[in-house]
C-alpha positions in Angstrom: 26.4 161.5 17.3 26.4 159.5 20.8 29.0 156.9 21.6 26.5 154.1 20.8 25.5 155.8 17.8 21.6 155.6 18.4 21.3 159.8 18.8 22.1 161.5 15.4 21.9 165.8 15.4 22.4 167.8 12.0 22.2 170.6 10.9 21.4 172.1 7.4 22.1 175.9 6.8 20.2 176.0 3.6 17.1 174.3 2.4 15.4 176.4 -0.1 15.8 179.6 -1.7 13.6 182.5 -0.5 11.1 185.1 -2.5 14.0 187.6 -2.5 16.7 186.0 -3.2 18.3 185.8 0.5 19.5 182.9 1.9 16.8 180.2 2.6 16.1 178.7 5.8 18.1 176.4 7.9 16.8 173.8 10.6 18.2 171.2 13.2 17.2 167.7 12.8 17.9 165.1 15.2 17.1 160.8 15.3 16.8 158.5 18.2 16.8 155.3 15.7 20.3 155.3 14.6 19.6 157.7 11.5 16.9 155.6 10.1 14.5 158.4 10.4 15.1 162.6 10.9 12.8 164.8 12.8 12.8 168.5 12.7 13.3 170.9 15.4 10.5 173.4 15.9 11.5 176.7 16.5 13.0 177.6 20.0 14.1 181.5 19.6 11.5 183.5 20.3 10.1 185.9 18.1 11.6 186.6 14.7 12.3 185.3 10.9 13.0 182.4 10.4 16.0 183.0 8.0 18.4 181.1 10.2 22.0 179.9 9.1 22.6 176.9 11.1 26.7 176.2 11.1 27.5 173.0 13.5 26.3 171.3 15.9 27.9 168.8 18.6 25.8 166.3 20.8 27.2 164.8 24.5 25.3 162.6 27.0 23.9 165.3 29.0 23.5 168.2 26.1 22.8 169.5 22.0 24.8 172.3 21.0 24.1 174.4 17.7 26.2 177.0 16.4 24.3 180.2 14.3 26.5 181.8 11.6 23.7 184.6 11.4 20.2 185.1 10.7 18.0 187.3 9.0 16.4 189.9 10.5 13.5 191.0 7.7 16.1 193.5 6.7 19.5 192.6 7.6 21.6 189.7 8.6 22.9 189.7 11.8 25.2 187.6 14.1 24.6 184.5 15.1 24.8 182.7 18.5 25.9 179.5 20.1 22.7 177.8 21.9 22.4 174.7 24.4 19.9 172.4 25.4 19.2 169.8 27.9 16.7 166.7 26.8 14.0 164.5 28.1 12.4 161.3 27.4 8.7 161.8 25.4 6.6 158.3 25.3 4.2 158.1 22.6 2.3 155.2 21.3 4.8 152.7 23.5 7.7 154.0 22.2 10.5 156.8 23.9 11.7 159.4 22.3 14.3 162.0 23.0 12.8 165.9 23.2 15.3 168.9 22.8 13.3 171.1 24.8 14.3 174.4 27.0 17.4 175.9 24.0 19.3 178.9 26.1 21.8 181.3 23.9 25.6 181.1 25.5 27.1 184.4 24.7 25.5 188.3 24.1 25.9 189.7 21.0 22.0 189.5 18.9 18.5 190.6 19.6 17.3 187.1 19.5 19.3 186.8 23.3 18.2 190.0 24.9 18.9 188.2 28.4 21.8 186.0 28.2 22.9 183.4 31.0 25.5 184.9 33.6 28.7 185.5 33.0 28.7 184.7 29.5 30.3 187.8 28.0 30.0 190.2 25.4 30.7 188.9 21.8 29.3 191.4 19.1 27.9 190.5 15.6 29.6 187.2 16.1 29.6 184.8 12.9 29.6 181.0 14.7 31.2 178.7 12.4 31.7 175.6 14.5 31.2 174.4 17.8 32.4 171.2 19.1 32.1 169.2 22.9 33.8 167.3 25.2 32.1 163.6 25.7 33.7 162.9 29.0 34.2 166.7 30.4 31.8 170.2 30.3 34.4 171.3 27.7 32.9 173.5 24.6 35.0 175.1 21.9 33.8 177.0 19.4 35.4 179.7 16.7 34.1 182.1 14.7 35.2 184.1 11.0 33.5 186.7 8.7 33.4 187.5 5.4 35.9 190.3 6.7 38.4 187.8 7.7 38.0 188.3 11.1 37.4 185.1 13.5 37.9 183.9 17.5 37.8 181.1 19.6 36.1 180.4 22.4 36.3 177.8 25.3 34.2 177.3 28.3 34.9 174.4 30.8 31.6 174.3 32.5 29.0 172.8 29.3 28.9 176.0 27.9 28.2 178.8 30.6 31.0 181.3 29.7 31.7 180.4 26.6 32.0 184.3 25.7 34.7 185.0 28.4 37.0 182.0 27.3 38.0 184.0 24.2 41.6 183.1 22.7 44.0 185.4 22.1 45.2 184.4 18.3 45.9 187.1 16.6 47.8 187.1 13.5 50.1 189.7 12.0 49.5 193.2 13.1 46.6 192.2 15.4 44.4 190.6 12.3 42.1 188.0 13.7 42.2 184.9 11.6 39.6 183.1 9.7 38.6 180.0 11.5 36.9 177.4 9.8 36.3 174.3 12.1 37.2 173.0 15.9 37.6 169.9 17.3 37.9 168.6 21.2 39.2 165.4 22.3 36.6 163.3 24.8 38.2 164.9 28.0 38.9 168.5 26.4 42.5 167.8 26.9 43.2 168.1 23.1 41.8 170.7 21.0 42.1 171.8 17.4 41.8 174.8 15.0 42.3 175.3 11.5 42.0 178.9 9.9 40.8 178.6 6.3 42.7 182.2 4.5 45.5 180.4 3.5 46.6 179.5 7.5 47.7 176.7 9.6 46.3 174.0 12.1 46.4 175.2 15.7 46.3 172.8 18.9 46.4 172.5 22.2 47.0 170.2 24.7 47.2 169.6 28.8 49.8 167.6 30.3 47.5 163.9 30.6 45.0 163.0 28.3 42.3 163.0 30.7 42.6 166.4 32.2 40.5 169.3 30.8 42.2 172.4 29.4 41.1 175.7 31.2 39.1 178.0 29.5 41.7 180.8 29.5 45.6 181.0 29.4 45.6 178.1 27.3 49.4 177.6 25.2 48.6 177.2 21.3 51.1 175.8 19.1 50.8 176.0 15.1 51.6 173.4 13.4 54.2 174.3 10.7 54.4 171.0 9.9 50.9 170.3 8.4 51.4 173.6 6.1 49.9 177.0 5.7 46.2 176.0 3.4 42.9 176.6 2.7 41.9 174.6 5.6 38.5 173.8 5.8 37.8 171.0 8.7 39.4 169.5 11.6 38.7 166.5 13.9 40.4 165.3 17.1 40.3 161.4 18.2 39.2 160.3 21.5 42.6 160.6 23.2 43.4 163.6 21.3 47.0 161.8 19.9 45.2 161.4 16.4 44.3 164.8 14.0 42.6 164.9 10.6 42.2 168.5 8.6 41.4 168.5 5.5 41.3 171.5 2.6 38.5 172.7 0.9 36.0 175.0 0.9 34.5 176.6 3.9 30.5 176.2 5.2 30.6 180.4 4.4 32.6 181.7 1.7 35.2 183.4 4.0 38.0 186.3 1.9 36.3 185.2 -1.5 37.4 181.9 -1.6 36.0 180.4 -4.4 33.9 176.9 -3.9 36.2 175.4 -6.6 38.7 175.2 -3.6 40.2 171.9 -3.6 42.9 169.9 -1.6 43.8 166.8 0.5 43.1 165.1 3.6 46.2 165.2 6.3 46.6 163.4 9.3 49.0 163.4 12.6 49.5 160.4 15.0 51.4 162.8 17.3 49.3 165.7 18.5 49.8 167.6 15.2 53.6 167.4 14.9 53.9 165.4 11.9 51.7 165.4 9.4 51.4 162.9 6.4 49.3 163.8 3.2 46.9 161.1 2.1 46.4 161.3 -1.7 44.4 158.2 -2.2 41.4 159.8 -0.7 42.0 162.6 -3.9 42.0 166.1 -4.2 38.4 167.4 -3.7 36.9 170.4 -2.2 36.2 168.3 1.7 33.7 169.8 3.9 34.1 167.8 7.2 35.6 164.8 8.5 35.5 162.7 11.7 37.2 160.1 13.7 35.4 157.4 16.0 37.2 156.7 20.0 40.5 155.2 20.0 40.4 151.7 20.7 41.4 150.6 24.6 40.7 154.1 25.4 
Protein backbone atom coordinates (compact mmCIF):
# COMPACT_ATOMS: atom_id res chain seq x y z
CA UNK A 1 0.00 0.00 0.00
CA UNK A 2 1.33 3.71 -0.60
CA UNK A 3 1.88 6.12 2.22
CA UNK A 4 -1.46 7.89 1.47
CA UNK A 5 -3.02 4.71 1.12
CA UNK A 6 -4.78 5.47 -2.36
CA UNK A 7 -2.50 2.42 -4.26
CA UNK A 8 -3.50 -1.04 -2.93
CA UNK A 9 -1.28 -4.31 -4.65
CA UNK A 10 -2.28 -8.10 -3.64
CA UNK A 11 -1.69 -10.91 -4.45
CA UNK A 12 -3.58 -14.25 -4.37
CA UNK A 13 -1.68 -17.60 -4.87
CA UNK A 14 -4.72 -19.65 -5.39
CA UNK A 15 -8.07 -18.89 -6.95
CA UNK A 16 -9.53 -22.13 -8.22
CA UNK A 17 -8.73 -25.55 -8.38
CA UNK A 18 -7.52 -26.93 -11.87
CA UNK A 19 -8.82 -30.08 -14.14
CA UNK A 20 -6.02 -32.18 -12.59
CA UNK A 21 -5.92 -31.53 -9.43
CA UNK A 22 -2.69 -29.02 -9.33
CA UNK A 23 -2.69 -25.99 -7.86
CA UNK A 24 -5.00 -23.31 -9.46
CA UNK A 25 -3.95 -20.12 -10.70
CA UNK A 26 -2.80 -17.09 -8.93
CA UNK A 27 -2.94 -13.29 -10.10
CA UNK A 28 -1.85 -9.73 -9.02
CA UNK A 29 -4.49 -7.25 -8.42
CA UNK A 30 -3.92 -3.73 -7.70
CA UNK A 31 -6.55 -0.33 -6.87
CA UNK A 32 -5.91 3.28 -7.38
CA UNK A 33 -9.29 4.17 -5.29
CA UNK A 34 -8.25 3.33 -1.92
CA UNK A 35 -9.38 -0.52 -2.22
CA UNK A 36 -12.79 0.39 -3.22
CA UNK A 37 -12.41 -1.50 -6.36
CA UNK A 38 -9.57 -4.41 -7.63
CA UNK A 39 -8.26 -4.82 -11.07
CA UNK A 40 -6.49 -7.71 -12.41
CA UNK A 41 -3.12 -7.85 -13.86
CA UNK A 42 -2.85 -9.32 -17.32
CA UNK A 43 -0.22 -11.50 -17.87
CA UNK A 44 3.37 -10.06 -18.32
CA UNK A 45 5.73 -13.40 -18.58
CA UNK A 46 5.94 -14.34 -21.81
CA UNK A 47 4.95 -17.48 -23.04
CA UNK A 48 3.80 -20.32 -20.75
CA UNK A 49 0.94 -21.78 -18.23
CA UNK A 50 -0.60 -19.90 -16.36
CA UNK A 51 -0.30 -21.95 -13.17
CA UNK A 52 1.42 -19.23 -11.21
CA UNK A 53 1.91 -19.20 -7.31
CA UNK A 54 2.01 -15.65 -6.43
CA UNK A 55 3.78 -15.30 -2.69
CA UNK A 56 4.14 -11.40 -1.75
CA UNK A 57 4.22 -8.43 -3.15
CA UNK A 58 5.50 -4.90 -1.85
CA UNK A 59 4.67 -1.48 -3.57
CA UNK A 60 7.03 1.96 -3.17
CA UNK A 61 6.53 5.37 -4.97
CA UNK A 62 8.62 4.57 -7.87
CA UNK A 63 7.95 0.57 -8.14
CA UNK A 64 5.57 -3.01 -7.71
CA UNK A 65 7.38 -5.87 -6.63
CA UNK A 66 5.89 -9.62 -6.78
CA UNK A 67 7.46 -12.51 -5.47
CA UNK A 68 6.79 -16.18 -7.38
CA UNK A 69 6.92 -19.31 -5.15
CA UNK A 70 6.82 -21.46 -8.39
CA UNK A 71 4.79 -22.10 -11.30
CA UNK A 72 3.71 -24.78 -13.44
CA UNK A 73 5.22 -25.79 -16.27
CA UNK A 74 2.42 -28.22 -18.06
CA UNK A 75 4.40 -30.93 -16.42
CA UNK A 76 6.29 -29.81 -13.51
CA UNK A 77 6.59 -27.04 -11.02
CA UNK A 78 9.32 -25.05 -11.13
CA UNK A 79 11.03 -22.06 -9.26
CA UNK A 80 9.70 -18.99 -9.06
CA UNK A 81 11.18 -15.48 -9.53
CA UNK A 82 11.15 -12.01 -8.02
CA UNK A 83 9.77 -9.46 -10.72
CA UNK A 84 9.66 -5.50 -10.89
CA UNK A 85 7.84 -2.93 -12.54
CA UNK A 86 7.79 0.66 -13.10
CA UNK A 87 4.08 2.49 -13.68
CA UNK A 88 2.48 5.14 -15.72
CA UNK A 89 -0.53 7.18 -15.62
CA UNK A 90 -3.60 5.73 -18.23
CA UNK A 91 -6.57 8.42 -18.70
CA UNK A 92 -9.71 6.95 -19.68
CA UNK A 93 -13.10 8.46 -19.74
CA UNK A 94 -11.62 11.68 -17.56
CA UNK A 95 -10.36 9.74 -15.05
CA UNK A 96 -6.30 8.55 -14.34
CA UNK A 97 -5.33 5.46 -13.62
CA UNK A 98 -2.09 3.75 -12.62
CA UNK A 99 -0.72 0.98 -15.38
CA UNK A 100 1.88 -1.68 -14.21
CA UNK A 101 3.38 -2.04 -17.46
CA UNK A 102 7.04 -3.23 -18.59
CA UNK A 103 7.44 -6.43 -15.39
CA UNK A 104 11.49 -7.49 -15.65
CA UNK A 105 12.49 -10.81 -13.58
CA UNK A 106 15.47 -9.80 -10.82
CA UNK A 107 17.45 -13.00 -10.43
CA UNK A 108 18.23 -16.26 -12.97
CA UNK A 109 17.14 -19.37 -12.03
CA UNK A 110 13.52 -20.36 -14.51
CA UNK A 111 12.81 -20.59 -18.15
CA UNK A 112 10.26 -17.84 -17.88
CA UNK A 113 13.68 -15.35 -17.52
CA UNK A 114 15.92 -16.69 -20.16
CA UNK A 115 17.66 -13.11 -20.22
CA UNK A 116 17.82 -11.72 -16.89
CA UNK A 117 19.03 -8.00 -16.07
CA UNK A 118 22.89 -7.60 -15.38
CA UNK A 119 24.43 -8.56 -12.69
CA UNK A 120 21.67 -10.18 -11.09
CA UNK A 121 23.12 -13.57 -10.19
CA UNK A 122 22.46 -17.12 -10.31
CA UNK A 123 19.71 -18.39 -7.95
CA UNK A 124 18.50 -21.97 -9.04
CA UNK A 125 14.95 -23.43 -8.60
CA UNK A 126 14.46 -20.66 -6.11
CA UNK A 127 11.00 -20.85 -4.04
CA UNK A 128 10.22 -16.86 -3.32
CA UNK A 129 8.30 -16.58 -0.26
CA UNK A 130 8.35 -12.87 0.46
CA UNK A 131 9.70 -9.85 -0.72
CA UNK A 132 9.43 -6.62 0.94
CA UNK A 133 10.82 -2.65 -0.03
CA UNK A 134 12.26 0.19 1.31
CA UNK A 135 9.81 3.44 0.96
CA UNK A 136 12.47 6.08 1.31
CA UNK A 137 15.67 3.95 -0.21
CA UNK A 138 16.19 1.27 -3.42
CA UNK A 139 16.33 -1.35 -0.65
CA UNK A 140 14.63 -4.87 -1.56
CA UNK A 141 14.80 -7.98 0.72
CA UNK A 142 13.50 -10.94 -0.08
CA UNK A 143 13.94 -14.78 1.33
CA UNK A 144 13.20 -17.91 0.09
CA UNK A 145 12.36 -21.83 1.68
CA UNK A 146 11.22 -25.18 0.20
CA UNK A 147 9.36 -27.96 1.04
CA UNK A 148 13.02 -29.36 1.63
CA UNK A 149 13.69 -26.95 4.34
CA UNK A 150 16.04 -25.07 2.53
CA UNK A 151 15.65 -21.10 2.24
CA UNK A 152 18.01 -17.64 1.62
CA UNK A 153 17.84 -14.13 1.79
CA UNK A 154 18.45 -11.72 -0.48
CA UNK A 155 19.18 -7.92 -0.47
CA UNK A 156 19.84 -5.50 -3.21
CA UNK A 157 20.31 -1.71 -2.50
CA UNK A 158 19.72 -0.41 -5.93
CA UNK A 159 15.41 -1.23 -6.43
CA UNK A 160 16.13 -4.53 -7.13
CA UNK A 161 19.06 -4.91 -9.72
CA UNK A 162 21.18 -7.53 -7.89
CA UNK A 163 18.98 -8.88 -5.75
CA UNK A 164 20.64 -12.44 -6.64
CA UNK A 165 24.22 -11.41 -5.64
CA UNK A 166 23.12 -9.91 -2.17
CA UNK A 167 22.61 -13.49 -0.88
CA UNK A 168 22.97 -13.92 3.06
CA UNK A 169 25.04 -16.14 4.50
CA UNK A 170 22.56 -17.89 7.41
CA UNK A 171 23.17 -21.07 7.59
CA UNK A 172 22.04 -23.12 10.41
CA UNK A 173 23.63 -26.14 11.98
CA UNK A 174 25.95 -28.16 9.82
CA UNK A 175 25.42 -25.80 6.84
CA UNK A 176 21.38 -26.40 6.67
CA UNK A 177 19.75 -23.40 5.18
CA UNK A 178 16.78 -22.38 7.09
CA UNK A 179 13.18 -22.05 6.26
CA UNK A 180 12.25 -18.49 5.83
CA UNK A 181 8.81 -17.53 6.05
CA UNK A 182 8.45 -13.66 5.71
CA UNK A 183 10.82 -10.26 5.53
CA UNK A 184 10.32 -6.98 6.47
CA UNK A 185 12.39 -3.58 5.78
CA UNK A 186 12.11 -0.37 7.60
CA UNK A 187 11.34 2.86 5.26
CA UNK A 188 15.24 3.63 4.81
CA UNK A 189 16.32 -0.14 4.68
CA UNK A 190 18.19 0.50 7.86
CA UNK A 191 16.15 -2.21 9.72
CA UNK A 192 15.37 -5.45 8.41
CA UNK A 193 13.75 -8.61 9.65
CA UNK A 194 13.52 -12.41 9.22
CA UNK A 195 11.69 -15.04 10.75
CA UNK A 196 12.38 -18.79 9.81
CA UNK A 197 9.11 -20.81 10.20
CA UNK A 198 10.82 -24.80 11.19
CA UNK A 199 10.65 -24.19 14.64
CA UNK A 200 13.43 -21.02 14.37
CA UNK A 201 13.96 -17.63 15.56
CA UNK A 202 13.51 -13.85 14.42
CA UNK A 203 16.55 -12.48 12.68
CA UNK A 204 17.35 -8.60 12.27
CA UNK A 205 19.57 -6.25 11.19
CA UNK A 206 20.32 -2.93 11.65
CA UNK A 207 22.87 0.10 10.47
CA UNK A 208 24.20 2.52 12.87
CA UNK A 209 21.24 5.67 12.10
CA UNK A 210 17.94 4.99 11.14
CA UNK A 211 18.12 6.61 7.96
CA UNK A 212 21.08 4.98 6.44
CA UNK A 213 20.55 1.98 4.10
CA UNK A 214 22.19 -1.39 4.99
CA UNK A 215 24.55 -2.78 2.14
CA UNK A 216 23.53 -5.53 0.29
CA UNK A 217 26.42 -7.76 1.50
CA UNK A 218 28.42 -8.18 4.79
CA UNK A 219 25.53 -7.29 6.59
CA UNK A 220 25.82 -8.43 10.79
CA UNK A 221 22.61 -10.59 11.76
CA UNK A 222 21.64 -10.95 15.19
CA UNK A 223 18.86 -13.72 16.41
CA UNK A 224 16.82 -12.76 18.67
CA UNK A 225 16.81 -15.39 21.59
CA UNK A 226 14.66 -13.34 23.24
CA UNK A 227 11.43 -13.56 21.02
CA UNK A 228 11.85 -17.61 21.20
CA UNK A 229 12.62 -20.43 18.85
CA UNK A 230 8.63 -20.93 16.86
CA UNK A 231 6.76 -21.65 14.10
CA UNK A 232 7.13 -18.22 12.88
CA UNK A 233 5.05 -17.38 10.16
CA UNK A 234 5.19 -13.35 9.55
CA UNK A 235 7.14 -10.41 10.33
CA UNK A 236 6.82 -6.61 9.94
CA UNK A 237 9.22 -3.69 10.68
CA UNK A 238 7.83 -0.04 11.62
CA UNK A 239 8.87 3.00 9.77
CA UNK A 240 11.97 3.68 11.98
CA UNK A 241 12.63 0.12 12.23
CA UNK A 242 12.70 0.50 16.50
CA UNK A 243 9.19 -1.43 16.40
CA UNK A 244 8.92 -5.51 15.30
CA UNK A 245 5.77 -7.61 15.09
CA UNK A 246 6.09 -11.65 14.27
CA UNK A 247 3.60 -13.65 14.71
CA UNK A 248 3.18 -17.73 14.64
CA UNK A 249 1.22 -19.63 12.39
CA UNK A 250 1.09 -21.31 9.49
CA UNK A 251 3.21 -20.55 6.47
CA UNK A 252 1.80 -19.24 2.71
CA UNK A 253 3.51 -22.95 1.60
CA UNK A 254 3.43 -25.82 3.83
CA UNK A 255 7.22 -25.80 4.63
CA UNK A 256 8.81 -29.44 6.75
CA UNK A 257 5.08 -30.70 6.91
CA UNK A 258 3.77 -28.26 9.11
CA UNK A 259 0.42 -28.83 9.56
CA UNK A 260 -2.24 -25.75 8.81
CA UNK A 261 -3.59 -26.40 12.32
CA UNK A 262 -0.40 -24.40 13.35
CA UNK A 263 -1.30 -21.99 15.88
CA UNK A 264 0.35 -19.30 18.10
CA UNK A 265 0.58 -15.57 19.25
CA UNK A 266 1.37 -12.28 18.11
CA UNK A 267 4.92 -10.77 19.70
CA UNK A 268 6.21 -7.56 19.60
CA UNK A 269 9.67 -5.53 20.37
CA UNK A 270 9.95 -1.65 20.95
CA UNK A 271 13.75 -2.24 20.87
CA UNK A 272 14.96 -3.54 17.59
CA UNK A 273 14.03 -7.12 18.60
CA UNK A 274 15.71 -7.32 21.99
CA UNK A 275 12.84 -7.71 24.10
CA UNK A 276 9.96 -9.17 23.15
CA UNK A 277 6.52 -9.20 24.91
CA UNK A 278 3.67 -11.86 23.99
CA UNK A 279 0.29 -10.31 23.40
CA UNK A 280 -2.41 -12.91 24.30
CA UNK A 281 -5.42 -10.71 23.93
CA UNK A 282 -5.16 -10.89 20.24
CA UNK A 283 -5.48 -15.04 20.90
CA UNK A 284 -3.88 -18.00 19.78
CA UNK A 285 -4.70 -18.48 15.94
CA UNK A 286 -2.99 -19.77 13.06
CA UNK A 287 -1.73 -15.63 11.81
CA UNK A 288 -0.81 -15.28 8.29
CA UNK A 289 0.59 -11.64 8.12
CA UNK A 290 0.66 -8.63 9.96
CA UNK A 291 1.69 -4.91 9.42
CA UNK A 292 2.52 -1.74 11.09
CA UNK A 293 1.68 1.83 9.64
CA UNK A 294 4.96 4.85 9.95
CA UNK A 295 5.87 5.88 13.35
CA UNK A 296 4.48 9.04 14.26
CA UNK A 297 7.08 12.28 14.03
CA UNK A 298 9.00 10.18 11.83
Amino acid sequence: MSPDGQRVFASAILNSPTPDNLLGLGSLHYSNDYGLTFGPLSAFLGTGTPYTLWSSVALTPDYAYAAEYAYFNGATFEGGNVYRTGYSFVVTNNSTYIDYTNWTCLVTGTNRCPTPPANTGPVSTANFISVAAAEKSGTVVACTTDSGGGGDIYVSTTNGVGLGLGKQNLQGPAGALRSWASVSTSWFGSVIAAVDSATGYVWTAASPTPTQPLPATGINWVRRDAAGARKWSTVAVSAHGNRITAAVGWPLIPINGQPATQKGFIYASADYGATWSQRTSAGELSYRSVAMRADIGF
